[in-house]
FIGU-694737 format. One record per residue: y, z, x of N, C-alpha, C in turn. Coordinates in steps of 0.001 Angstrom, whole numbers, padded with zeros to 6 digits, always signed. Each point is the difference from the previous one (the first is absolute). Layout:
BEGIN
YZXYZXYZX ...
END
This chain:
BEGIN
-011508-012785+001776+000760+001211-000324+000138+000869+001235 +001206+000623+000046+000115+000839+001299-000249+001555-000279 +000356+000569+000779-000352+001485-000170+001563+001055+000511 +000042+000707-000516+000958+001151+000688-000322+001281-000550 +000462+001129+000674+000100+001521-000658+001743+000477-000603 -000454+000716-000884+001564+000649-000745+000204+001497+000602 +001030+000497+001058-000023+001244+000124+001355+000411-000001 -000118+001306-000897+001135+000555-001041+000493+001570+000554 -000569+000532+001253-000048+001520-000171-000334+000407-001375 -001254-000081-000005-000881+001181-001175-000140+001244+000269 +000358+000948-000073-000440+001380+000131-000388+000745-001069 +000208-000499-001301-000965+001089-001247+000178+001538+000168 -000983+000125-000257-000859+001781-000341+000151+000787+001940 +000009-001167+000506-000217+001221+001393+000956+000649+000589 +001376-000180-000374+000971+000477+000346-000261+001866-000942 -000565-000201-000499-000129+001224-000649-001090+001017+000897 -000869-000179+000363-000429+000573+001410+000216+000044+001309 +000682-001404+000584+000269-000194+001341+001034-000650+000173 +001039+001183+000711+001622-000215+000216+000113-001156+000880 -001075-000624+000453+000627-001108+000905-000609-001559-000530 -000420+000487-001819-000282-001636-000472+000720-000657+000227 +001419-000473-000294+000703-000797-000226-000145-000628+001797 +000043+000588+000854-000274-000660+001077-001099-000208+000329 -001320+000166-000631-000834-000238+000609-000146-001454-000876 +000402-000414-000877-000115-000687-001190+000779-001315+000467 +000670+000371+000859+000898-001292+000730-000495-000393+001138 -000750+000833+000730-000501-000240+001248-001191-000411-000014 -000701-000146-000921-001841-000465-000678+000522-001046-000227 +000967-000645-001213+000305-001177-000531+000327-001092+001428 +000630+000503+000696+000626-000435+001513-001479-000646+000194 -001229+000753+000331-000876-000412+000932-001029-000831-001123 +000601+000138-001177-000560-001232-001067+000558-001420+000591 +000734-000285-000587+000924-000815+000654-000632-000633+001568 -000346+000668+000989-000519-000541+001349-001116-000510+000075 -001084+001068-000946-001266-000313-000202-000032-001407-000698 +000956-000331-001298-000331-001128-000324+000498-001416+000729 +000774+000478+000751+000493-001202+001195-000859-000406+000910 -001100+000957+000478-001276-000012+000602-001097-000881-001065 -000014+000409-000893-000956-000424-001117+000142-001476-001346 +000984-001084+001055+000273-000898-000977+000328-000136-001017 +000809+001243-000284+001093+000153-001227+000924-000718+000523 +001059-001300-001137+001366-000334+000857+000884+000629-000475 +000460+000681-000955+001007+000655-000762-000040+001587-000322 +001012+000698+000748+000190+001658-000286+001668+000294-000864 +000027+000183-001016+001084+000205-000931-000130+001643+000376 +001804+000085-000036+000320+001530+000057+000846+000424-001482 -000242+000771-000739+000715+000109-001035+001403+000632+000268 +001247-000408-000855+001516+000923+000119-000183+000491-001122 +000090+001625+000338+000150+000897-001174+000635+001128+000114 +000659+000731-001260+000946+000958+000410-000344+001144-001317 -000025+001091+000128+000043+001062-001056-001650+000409-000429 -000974-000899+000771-001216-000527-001109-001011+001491+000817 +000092+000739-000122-000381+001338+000302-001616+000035+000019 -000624+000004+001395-001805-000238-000107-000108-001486-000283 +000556-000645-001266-000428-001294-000106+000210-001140+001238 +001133+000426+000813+000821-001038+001015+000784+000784+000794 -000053+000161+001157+000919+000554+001407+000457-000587+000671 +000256-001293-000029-000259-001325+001090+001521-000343-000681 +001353+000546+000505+000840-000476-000821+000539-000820+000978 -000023+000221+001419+000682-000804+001128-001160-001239+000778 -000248-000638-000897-000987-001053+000432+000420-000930+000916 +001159-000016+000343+000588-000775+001157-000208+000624+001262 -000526+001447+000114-000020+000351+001146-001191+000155-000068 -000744+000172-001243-001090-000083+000534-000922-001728+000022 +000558-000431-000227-000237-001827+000501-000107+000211+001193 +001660+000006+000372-000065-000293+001931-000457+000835+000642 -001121+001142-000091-000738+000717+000754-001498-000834-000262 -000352-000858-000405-001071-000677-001021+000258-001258+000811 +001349-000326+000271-000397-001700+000815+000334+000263+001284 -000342+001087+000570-000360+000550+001436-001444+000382+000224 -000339+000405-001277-001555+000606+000173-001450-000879-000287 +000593-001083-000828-000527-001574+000028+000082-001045+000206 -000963-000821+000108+000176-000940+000728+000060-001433-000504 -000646-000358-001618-000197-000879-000769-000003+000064-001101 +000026+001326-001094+000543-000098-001072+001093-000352-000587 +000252-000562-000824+001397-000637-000409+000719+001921-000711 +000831+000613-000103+000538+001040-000467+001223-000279-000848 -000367+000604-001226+001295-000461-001496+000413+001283-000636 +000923-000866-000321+000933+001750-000535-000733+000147-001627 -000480+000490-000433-000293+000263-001075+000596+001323-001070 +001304-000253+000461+000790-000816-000570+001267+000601+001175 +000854-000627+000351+001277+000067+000289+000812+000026-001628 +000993+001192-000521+000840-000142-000860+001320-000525+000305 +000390-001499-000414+000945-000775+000737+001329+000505-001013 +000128+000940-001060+000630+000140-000894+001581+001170+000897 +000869-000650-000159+001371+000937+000659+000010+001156+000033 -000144+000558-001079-000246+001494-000214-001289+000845+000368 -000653-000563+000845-001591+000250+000315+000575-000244+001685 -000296-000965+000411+000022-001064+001617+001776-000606-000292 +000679-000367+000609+000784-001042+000182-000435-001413+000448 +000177-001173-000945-000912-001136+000505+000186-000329+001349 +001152+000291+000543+000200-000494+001728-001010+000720+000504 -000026+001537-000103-000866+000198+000677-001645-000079-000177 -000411+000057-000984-001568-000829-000456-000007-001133+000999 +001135-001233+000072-000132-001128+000602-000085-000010+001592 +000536+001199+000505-000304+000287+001281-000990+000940+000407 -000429+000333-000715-001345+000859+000321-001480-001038-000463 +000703-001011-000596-001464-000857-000136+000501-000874+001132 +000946+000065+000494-000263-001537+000722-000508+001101+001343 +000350+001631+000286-000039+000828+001276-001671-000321+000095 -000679+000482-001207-001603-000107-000109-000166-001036+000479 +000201-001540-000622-000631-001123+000192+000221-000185+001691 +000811+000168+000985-000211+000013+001524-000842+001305+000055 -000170+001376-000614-000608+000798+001181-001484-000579-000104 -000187-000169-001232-001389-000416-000354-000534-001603+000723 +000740-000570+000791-000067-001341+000075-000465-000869-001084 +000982+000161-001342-000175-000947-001194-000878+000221-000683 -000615+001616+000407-000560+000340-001550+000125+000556-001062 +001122-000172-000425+000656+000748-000760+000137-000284-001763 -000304+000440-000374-000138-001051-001573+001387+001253-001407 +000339-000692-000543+001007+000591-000214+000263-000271-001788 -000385+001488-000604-000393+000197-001147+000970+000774-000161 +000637-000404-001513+001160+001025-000650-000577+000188-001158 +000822+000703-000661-000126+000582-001579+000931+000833-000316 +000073+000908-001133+000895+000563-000600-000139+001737-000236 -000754+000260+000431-000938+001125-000176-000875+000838-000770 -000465+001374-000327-001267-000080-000116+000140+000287-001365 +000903+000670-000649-000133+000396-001587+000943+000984-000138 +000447+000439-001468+001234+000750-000305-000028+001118+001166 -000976+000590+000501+000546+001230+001045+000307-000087+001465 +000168-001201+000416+000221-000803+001044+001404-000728-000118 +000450-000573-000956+000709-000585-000589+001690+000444-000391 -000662+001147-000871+001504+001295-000371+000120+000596+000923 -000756+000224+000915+000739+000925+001951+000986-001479+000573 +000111-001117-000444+001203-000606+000819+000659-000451-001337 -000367-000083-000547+000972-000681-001555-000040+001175-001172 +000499+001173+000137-000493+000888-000921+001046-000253-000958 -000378+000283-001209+000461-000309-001243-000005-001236-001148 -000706-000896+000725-000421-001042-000618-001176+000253-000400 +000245-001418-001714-001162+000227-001037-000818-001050+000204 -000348-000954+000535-000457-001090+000100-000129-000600+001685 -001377+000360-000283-000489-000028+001664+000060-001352+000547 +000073-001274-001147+000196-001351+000415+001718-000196+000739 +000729+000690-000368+001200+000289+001024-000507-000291+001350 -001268-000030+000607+000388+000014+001339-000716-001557+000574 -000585-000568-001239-000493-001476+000088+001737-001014+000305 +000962+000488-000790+001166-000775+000110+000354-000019+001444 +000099+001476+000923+000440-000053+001363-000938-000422+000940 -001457-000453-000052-000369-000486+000874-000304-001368-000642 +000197-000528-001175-000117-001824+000142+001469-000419+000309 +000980+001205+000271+001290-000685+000627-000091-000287+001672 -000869+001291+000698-000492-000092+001324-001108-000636+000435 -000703-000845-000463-001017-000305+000770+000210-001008+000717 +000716-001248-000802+000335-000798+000838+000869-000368+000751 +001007+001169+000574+000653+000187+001600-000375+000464+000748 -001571+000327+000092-000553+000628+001104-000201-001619+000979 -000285-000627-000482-000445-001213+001232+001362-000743-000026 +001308+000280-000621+000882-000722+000466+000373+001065+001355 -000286+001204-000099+000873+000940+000807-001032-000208+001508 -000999-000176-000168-001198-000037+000955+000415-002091+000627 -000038-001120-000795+000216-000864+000801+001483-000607+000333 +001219+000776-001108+001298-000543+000247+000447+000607+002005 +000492-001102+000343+000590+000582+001406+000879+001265-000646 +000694+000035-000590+001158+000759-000458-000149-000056-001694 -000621+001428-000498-000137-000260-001409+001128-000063-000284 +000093-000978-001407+000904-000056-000443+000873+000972-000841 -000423+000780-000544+000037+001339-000253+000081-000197-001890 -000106+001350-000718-000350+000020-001296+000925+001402-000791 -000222-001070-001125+001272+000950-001136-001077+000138-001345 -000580+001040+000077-000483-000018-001253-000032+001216-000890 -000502+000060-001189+000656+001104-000985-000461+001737+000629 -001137-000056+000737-000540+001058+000553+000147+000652+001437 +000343-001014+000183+000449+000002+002238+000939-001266+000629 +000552+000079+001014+000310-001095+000103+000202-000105+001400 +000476-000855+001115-000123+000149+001520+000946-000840+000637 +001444-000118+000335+000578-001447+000554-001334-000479+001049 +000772-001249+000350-000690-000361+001493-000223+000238+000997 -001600-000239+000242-000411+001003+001663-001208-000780+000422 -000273+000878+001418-000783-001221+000226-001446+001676+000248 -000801-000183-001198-000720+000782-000066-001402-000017+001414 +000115+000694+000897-001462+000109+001286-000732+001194-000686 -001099+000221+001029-000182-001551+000501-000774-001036-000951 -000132-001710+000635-000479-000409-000768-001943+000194-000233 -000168-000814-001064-001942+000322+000365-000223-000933+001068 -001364+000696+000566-000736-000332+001240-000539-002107-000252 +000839-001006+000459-000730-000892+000285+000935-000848-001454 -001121-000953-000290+000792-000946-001223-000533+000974-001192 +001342-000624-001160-000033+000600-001240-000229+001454-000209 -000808+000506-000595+000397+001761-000362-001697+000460-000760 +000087+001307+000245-001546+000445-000643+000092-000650-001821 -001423-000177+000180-000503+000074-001449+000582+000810-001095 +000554-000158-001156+000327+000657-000519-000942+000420-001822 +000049+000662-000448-000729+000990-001019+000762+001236-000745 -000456-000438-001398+000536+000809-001251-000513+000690-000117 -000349+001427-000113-000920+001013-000864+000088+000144-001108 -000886-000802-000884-000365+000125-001559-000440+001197-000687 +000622+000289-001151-000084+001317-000335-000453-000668-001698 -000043-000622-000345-000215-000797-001247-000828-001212+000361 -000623-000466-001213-000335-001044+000204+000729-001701+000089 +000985+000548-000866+001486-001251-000240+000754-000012+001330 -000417+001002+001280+000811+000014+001265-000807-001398+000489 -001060-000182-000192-000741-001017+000978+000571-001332-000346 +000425-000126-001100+000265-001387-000440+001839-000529+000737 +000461+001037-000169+001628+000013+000815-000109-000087+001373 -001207+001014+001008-000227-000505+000816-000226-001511+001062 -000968-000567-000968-000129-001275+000009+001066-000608+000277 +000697+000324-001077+001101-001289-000313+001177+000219+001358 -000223+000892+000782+000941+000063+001128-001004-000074+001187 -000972-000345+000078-000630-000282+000812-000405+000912+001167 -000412+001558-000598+000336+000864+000037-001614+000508+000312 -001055+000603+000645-001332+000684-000049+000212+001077-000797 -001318+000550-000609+000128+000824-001230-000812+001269+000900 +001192+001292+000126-001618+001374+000221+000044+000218-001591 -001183-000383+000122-000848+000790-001538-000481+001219+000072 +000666+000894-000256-000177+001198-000141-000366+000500-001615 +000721-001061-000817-000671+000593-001181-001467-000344-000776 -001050-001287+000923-001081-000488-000568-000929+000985+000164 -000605+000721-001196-001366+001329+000019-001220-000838+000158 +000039-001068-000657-001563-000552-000250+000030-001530+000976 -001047-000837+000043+000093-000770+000450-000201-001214-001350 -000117+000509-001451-000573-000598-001141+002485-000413-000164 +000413+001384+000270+001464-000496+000062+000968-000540+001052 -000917-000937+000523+000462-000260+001151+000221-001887-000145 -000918-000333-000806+000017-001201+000038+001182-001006-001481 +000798+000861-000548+000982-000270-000808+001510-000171+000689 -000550+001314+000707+001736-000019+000660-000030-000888+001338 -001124-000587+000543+000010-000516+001626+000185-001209-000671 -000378-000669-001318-000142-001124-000767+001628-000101+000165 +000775+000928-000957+001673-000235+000124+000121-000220+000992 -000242+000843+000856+000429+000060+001601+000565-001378+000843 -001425-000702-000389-000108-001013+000824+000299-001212-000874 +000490-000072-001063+000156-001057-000497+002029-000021+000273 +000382+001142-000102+001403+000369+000341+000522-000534+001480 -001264-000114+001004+000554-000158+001278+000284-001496+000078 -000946-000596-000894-000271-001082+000134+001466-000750+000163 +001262+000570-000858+001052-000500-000066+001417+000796+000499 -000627+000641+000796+000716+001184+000667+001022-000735+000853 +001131+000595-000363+001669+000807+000651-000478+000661+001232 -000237-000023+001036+000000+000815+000826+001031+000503+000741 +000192+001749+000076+001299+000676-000017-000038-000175+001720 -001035-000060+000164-000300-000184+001685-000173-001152+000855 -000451-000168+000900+000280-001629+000933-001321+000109+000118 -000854+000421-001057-001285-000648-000631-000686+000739-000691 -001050-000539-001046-000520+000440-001168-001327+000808+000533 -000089+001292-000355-001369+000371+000054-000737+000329-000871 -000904-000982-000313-000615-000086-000664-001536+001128+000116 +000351+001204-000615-000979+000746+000788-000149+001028-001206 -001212+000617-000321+000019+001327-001168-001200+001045+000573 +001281+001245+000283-001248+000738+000403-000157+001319-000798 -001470+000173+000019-000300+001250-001420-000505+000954+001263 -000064+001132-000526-000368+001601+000423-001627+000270-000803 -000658+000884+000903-001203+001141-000716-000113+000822+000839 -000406+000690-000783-000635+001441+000924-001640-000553+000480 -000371-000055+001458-001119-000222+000593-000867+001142+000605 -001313+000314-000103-000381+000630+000787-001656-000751+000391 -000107-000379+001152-001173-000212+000538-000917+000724+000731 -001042+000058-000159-000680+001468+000999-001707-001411+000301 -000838+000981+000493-001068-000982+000723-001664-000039-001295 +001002+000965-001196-000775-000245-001379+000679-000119-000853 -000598-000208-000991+000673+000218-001432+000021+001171-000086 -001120+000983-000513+000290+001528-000113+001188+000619+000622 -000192-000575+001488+000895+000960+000620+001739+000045-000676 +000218-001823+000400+001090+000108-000709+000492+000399-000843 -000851+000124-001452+000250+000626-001143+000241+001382+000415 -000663+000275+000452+000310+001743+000375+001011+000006+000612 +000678-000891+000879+001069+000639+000776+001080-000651-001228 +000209-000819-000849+000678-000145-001237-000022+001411-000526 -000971+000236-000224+000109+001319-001048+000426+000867+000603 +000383+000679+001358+000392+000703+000699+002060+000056+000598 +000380-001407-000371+000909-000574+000460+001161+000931-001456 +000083+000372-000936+000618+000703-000594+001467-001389-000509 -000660-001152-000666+000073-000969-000218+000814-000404-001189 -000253+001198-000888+000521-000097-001184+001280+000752+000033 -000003+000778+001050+001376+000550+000286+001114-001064+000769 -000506-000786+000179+000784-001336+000883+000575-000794-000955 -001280+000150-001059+000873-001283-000909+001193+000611-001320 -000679+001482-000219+001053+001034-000726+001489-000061+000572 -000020+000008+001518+001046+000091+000551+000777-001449+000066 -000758-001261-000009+000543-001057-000040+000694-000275-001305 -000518+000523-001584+000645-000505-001196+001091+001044-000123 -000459+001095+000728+001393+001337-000177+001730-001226+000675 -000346-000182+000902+001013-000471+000325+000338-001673+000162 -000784-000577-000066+000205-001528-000632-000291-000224-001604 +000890+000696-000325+000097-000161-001479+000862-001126-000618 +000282-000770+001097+000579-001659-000905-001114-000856+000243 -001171+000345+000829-001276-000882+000000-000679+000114-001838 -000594-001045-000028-001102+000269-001598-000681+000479-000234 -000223+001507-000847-000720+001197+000191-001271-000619-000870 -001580+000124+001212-000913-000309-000724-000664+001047-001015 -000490-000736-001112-000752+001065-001134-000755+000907+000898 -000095+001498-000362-000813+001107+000466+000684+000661+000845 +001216-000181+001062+000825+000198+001059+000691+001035-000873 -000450+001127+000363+001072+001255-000628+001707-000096+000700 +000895+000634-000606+000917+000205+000164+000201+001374+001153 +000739-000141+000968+000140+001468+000722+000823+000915-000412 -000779+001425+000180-000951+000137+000915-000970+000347-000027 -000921-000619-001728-001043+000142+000195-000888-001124+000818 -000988+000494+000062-000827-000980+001571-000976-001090-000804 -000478-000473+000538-001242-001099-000075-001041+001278+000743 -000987-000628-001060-001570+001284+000161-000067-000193+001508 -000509+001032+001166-000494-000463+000961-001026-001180+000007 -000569-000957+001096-000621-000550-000428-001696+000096+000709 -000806-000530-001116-001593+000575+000312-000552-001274+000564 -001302+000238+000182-000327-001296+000866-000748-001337-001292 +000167+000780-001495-000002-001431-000525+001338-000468-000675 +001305+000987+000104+001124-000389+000219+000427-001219+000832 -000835-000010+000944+000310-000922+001835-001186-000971-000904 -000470-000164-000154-001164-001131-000188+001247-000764-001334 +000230+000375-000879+000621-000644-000941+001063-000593+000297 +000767+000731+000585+001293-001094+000678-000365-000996+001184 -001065+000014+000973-000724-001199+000630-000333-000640-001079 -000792-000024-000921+000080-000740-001411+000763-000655-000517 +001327+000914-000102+001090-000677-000742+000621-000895+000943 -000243+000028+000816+000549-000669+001590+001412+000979-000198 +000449+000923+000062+000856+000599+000411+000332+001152+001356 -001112-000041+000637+000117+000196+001595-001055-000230+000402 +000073-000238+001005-001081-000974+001464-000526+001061+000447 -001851+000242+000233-000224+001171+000218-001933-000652+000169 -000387+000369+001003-001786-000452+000393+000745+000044+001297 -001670-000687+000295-000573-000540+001331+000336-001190+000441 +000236-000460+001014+000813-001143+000576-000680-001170-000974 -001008-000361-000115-000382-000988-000742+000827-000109-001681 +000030+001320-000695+000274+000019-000949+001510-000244-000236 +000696+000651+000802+001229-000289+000473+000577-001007+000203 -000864-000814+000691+000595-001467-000142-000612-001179-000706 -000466+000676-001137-000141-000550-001454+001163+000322-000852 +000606+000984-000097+001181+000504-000175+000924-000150+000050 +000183-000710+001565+001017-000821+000377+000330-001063-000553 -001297-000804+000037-000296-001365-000367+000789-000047-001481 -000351+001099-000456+000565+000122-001536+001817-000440-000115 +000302+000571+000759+001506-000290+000252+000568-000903+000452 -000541-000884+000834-000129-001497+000549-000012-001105-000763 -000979+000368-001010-000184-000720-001021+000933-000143-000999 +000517+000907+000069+001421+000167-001332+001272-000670+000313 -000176+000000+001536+001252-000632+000276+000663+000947+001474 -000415+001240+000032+001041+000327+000917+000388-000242+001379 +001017+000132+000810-000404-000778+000726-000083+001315+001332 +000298+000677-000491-000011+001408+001143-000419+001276-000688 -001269+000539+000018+000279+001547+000013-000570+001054+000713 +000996+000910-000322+000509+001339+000374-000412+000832-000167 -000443+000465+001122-001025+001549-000928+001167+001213+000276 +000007+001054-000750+000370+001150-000150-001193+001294+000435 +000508+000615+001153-000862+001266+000135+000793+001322+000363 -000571+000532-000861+000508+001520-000515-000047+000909+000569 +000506+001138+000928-000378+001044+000718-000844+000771-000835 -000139-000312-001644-001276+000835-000167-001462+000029+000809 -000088-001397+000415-001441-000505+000530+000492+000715+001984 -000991+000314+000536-000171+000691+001021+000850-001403+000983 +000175+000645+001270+000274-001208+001622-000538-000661-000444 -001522+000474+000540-001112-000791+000939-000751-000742-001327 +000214+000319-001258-000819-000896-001318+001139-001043+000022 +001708+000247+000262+000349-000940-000412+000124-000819+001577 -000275+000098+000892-000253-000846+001516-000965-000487-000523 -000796+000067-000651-001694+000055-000068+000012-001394-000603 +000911+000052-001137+000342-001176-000976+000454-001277+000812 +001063+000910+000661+000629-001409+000605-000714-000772+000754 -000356+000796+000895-000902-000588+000820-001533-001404-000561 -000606+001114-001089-001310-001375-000629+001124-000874-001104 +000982+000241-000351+000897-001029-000387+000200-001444+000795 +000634+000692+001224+000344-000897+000751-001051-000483+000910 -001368-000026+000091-000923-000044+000575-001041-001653-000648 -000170+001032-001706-001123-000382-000661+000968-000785-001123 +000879+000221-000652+000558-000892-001180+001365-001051+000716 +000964+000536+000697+001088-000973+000205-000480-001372+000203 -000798+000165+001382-000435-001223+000062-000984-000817-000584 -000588+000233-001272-000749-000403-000681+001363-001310-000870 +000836+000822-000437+001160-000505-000583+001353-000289+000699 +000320-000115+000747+001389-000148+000650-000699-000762+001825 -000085-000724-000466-000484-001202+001527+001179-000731+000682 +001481-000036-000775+000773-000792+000914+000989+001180+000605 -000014-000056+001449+000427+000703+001009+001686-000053-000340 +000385-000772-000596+001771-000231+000219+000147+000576-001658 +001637+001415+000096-000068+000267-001041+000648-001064-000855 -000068+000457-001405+000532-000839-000933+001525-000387+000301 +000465+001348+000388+001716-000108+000048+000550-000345+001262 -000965+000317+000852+000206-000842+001021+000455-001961+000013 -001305-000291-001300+000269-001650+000150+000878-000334-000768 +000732+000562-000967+001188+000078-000680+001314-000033+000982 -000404+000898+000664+001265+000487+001210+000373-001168+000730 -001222-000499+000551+000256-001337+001138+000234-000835-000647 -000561-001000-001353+000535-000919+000070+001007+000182-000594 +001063+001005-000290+001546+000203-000710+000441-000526+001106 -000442+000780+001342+000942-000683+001554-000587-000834+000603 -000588-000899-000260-000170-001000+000336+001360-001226-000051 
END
């Protein structure tokens, strides 16, 4: 199993005391991102988001990519999510800004779409529509001309009910043979199984537990097995998200959990991903989830619903997820939790657990990549 971090511009509650969160909130996440390139993380996802107020600031993730494959040196960097949908991005240009990444980065570029985040994300480019699956129709019409437009000398060009493009010869092309890895962001559990079938990597963004993890990686992978691939090769790849915090105890960590203002992260996540599956107890906004106490934090390590001890314990934790099937995950860290607790993490992360679990040096999508051009 591999490892990566999820960073979203979080800013929360502090914009309400200090006029310069939102930048300080981008410029911490930045030096997340480096630290784990130092620390044998291979994967840093940037989220695209628009309207999502405290929850997400990070709406121009393309620029902040290519400041990211200047500032590292070996992490693979993925859009989490590029919106390839007309009325959001124009697909030409999605297709030239992934192929711009895949040279600045020298081919590390991994290249994740989706549809976006939930009705209040959604009605700011499509307003007036009742049915948020409207926007599943315009991107299973786009996905698969991104690698004709990326390997045709001269795409051939496209007529379809939502956009359309005569013939051009779309630059530049991607860096080297064939084209980055490509990835769906699952917002359901029935996304993983369609995935598959286009041969498609899954960000799992919607798996809470690791007890629901092993139903849908089951579809997952039985779907690839006979996979369409929309791309000039199948990636066979599923990666899930948690919130991590490691410190050099258990106590400690728990305490810096309980300090991290945690329950306001996830209040803010169902406020506005409201086409995700609202779990039992998850109030509606804007009332909150209780702050949380430190046998609050012990019960969800319990429930396995966030990663949280001492390096040892931690990568028992891991192990947990390995076991289920996944084949990458992602931790999520919150500007609730301090710098230097969340450096702190990365660092005995990438120290004391990666390499306990992730021993082969070549990434996954990497060996996908080569033998397509071979």
């Amino acid at each position: 199993m591999e490892f990566g971090i999820f960073v979203q511009g979080y800013v929360g509650k502090r914009a309400e005391t200090d006029p310069e969160a939102e930048h300080k909130a981008l410029m911490e996440e930045t030096e997340y991102v480096i630290q784990a390139d130092k620390y044998n993380f291979k994967y840093a996802w940037a989220s695209e988001h628009h309207f999502l107020e405290e929850y997400s600031h990070l709406s121009a993730n393309d620029v902040y990519l290519g400041y990211l494959a200047h500032a590292t040196e070996r992490i693979h960097l993925g859009s989490g999510i590029f919106n390839p949908l007309a009325q959001v991005n124009h697909p030409v240009k999605v297709a030239e800004k992934v192929a711009m990444l895949d040279h600045l980065s020298g081919g590390r570029f991994e290249f994740g779409s989706g549809r976006g985040a939930g009705s209040h994300e959604i009605l700011g480019f499509f307003p007036g529509i009742t049915d948020m699956n409207h926007t599943k129709e315009i991107w299973e019409e786009t996905i698969a001309e991104f690698p004709k437009m990326w390997l045709q000398e001269e795409y051939a060009g496209f007529q379809g009910k939502h956009w359309s493009l005569p013939p051009r010869k779309i630059l530049p092309k991607p860096y080297g043979k064939s084209h980055p890895a490509m990835w769906y962001a699952a917002g359901s559990p029935s996304s993983y199984a369609m995935a598959g079938k286009m041969g498609l990597g899954v960000l799992g963004f919607s798996v809470q537990k690791v007890s629901d993890m092993e139903w849908v990686v089951e579809s997952y992978k039985n779907a690839i097995k006979e996979a369409k691939a929309v791309g000039d090769f199948v990636n066979d790849n599923v990666m899930v998200t948690s919130t991590a915090i490691c410190a050099e105890t258990h106590d400690k960590a728990v305490e810096i959990a309980v300090g991290g203002g945690l329950n306001y992260l996830q209040s803010l996540l169902f406020r506005y991903h409201d086409t995700f599956p609202r779990p039992e107890g998850i109030p509606e906004w804007p009332e909150l989830l209780p702050e949380y106490s430190a046998e609050i934090i012990e019960l969800l390590i319990a429930e396995e619903l966030m990663i949280c001890g001492d390096p040892s314990e931690v990568l028992a934790q891991c192990k947990r997820w390995e076991r289920a099937g996944a084949d990458q995950l992602s931790f999520g860290l919150p500007i609730g939790i301090s710098y230097e607790d969340t450096m702190n993490s990365i660092r005995l992360i990438g120290e004391h657990v990666i390499p306990e679990i992730d021993t082969d040096p070549v990434h996954r999508t990497t060996r996908f990549r080569q033998a397509a051009g071979q």
